[in-house]
C-alpha positions in Angstrom: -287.5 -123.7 38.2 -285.0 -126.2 38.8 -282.9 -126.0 35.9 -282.6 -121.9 36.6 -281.5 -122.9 39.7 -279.0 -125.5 38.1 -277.5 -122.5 35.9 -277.1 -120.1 38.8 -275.1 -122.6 40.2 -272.7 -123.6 37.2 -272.5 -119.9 36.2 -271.0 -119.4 40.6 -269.0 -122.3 40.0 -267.4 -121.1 36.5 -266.9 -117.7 38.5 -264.9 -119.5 41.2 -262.9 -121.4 39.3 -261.9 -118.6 37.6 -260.7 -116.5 40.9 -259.2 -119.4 41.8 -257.1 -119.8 39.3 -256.1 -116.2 38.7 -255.4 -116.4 42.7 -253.5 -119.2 41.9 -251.2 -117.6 39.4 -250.8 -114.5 41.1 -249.0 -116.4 43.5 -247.2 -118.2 41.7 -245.9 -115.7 39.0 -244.6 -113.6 42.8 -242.8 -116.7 44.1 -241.1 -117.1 40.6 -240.3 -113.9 40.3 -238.5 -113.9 43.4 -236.5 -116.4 43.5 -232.7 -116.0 44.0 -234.0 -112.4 45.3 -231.0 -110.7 47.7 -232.2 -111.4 51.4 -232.4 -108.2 53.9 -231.8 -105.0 52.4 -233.4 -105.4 48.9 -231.5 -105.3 45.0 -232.9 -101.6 45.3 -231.2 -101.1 48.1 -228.1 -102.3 46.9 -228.6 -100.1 43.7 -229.2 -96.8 45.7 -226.0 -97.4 48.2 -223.9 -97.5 45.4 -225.7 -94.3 43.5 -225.1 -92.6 47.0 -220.9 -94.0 47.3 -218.9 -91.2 48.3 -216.1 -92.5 46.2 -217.6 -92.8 43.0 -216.1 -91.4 39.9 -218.2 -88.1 38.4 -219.3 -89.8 35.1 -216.9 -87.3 33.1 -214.4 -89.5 35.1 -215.6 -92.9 34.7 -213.4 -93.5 31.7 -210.4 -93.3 33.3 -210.9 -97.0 35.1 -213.1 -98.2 32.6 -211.9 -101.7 31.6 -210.0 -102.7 34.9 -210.8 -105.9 37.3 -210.7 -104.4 40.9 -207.7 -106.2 42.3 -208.6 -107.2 45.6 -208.1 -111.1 46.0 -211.9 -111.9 47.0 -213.0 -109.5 44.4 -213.7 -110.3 40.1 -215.8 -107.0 39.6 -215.7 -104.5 37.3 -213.3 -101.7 39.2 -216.1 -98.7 38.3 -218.6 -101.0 39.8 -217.0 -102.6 43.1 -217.4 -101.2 46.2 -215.0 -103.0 48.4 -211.9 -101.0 50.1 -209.3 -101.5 47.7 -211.7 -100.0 44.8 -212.7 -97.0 46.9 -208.9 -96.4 47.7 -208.3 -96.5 44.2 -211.3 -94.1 43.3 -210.3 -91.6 45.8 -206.5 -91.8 44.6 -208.4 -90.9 41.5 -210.0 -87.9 42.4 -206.9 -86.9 44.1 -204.5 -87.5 41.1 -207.3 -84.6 39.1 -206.9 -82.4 41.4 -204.0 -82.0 41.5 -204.0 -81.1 38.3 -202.9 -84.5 36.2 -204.6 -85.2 33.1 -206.8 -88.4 32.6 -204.1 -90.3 30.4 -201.4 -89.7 33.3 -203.9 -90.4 36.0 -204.9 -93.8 34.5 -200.8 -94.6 33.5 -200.2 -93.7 36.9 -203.0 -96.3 38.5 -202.6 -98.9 36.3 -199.1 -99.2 37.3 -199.5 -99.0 40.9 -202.1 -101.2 41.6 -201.0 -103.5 38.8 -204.2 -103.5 36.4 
C-alpha cells in the first residue's frame, strides 16, 4: 500500500513539474516576444493609421515617388512610407499634379525638382 501511495505521488509531482514549466515558458516566450514592442497605441495601430492616411497615393500611383527619401530634416524614410507634413504635402501635390491632367513622368520631373529629391 505504501509504495502505490509513493507512485501517486511521483506521478503528481511529474505532472507539476511539467505545468510548471510550460507556465514557465509561456511567459517567457510573451516577454521575449515583446520586447522593443511600440508603447501606447500598438505596431497595429500604427499599421492601420497609415492604411487609413488621407494622403496616400492610389497604388496605380505609388510609382511615381517610389525611390525618394522624404526630405524633411528629422525625417530618413522612405517618401511612400512617411507620414510627416512635408511627405503628405508632397503626396497631395501629387494627386493634384494628376488631376490636372499631367502624366506620371511629368508629375514625378516636376516633384523631384521642387522638393529637391
Amino acid at each position: 500500500m505504501a509504495n502505490e501511495t509513493k507512485a501517486g505521488a511521483g506521478q503528481v509531482n511529474r505532472v507539476l513539474l511539467l505545468v510548471v514549466g510550460l507556465l514557465i515558458g509561456f511567459i517567457g516566450g510573451y516577454a521575449i516576444g515583446h520586447q522593443g514592442a511600440p508603447s501606447g497605441a500598438g505596431a497595429l495601430d500604427a499599421i492601420t493609421a497609415a492604411a487609413d492616411c488621407p494622403h496616400e497615393l492610389d497604388p496605380a500611383d505609388r510609382d511615381i515617388l517610389a525611390g525618394f527619401i522624404c526630405p524633411a530634416t528629422q525625417c530618413s524614410d522612405a517618401l511612400l512610407h512617411c507620414h510627416c507634413e512635408i511627405a503628405h504635402q508632397i503626396k497631395d501635390r501629387v494627386k493634384q499634379l494628376l488631376a490636372e491632367g499631367k502624366s506620371p513622368e511629368e508629375v514625378r520631373a516636376e516633384v523631384k525638382t521642387k522638393y529637391d529629391l
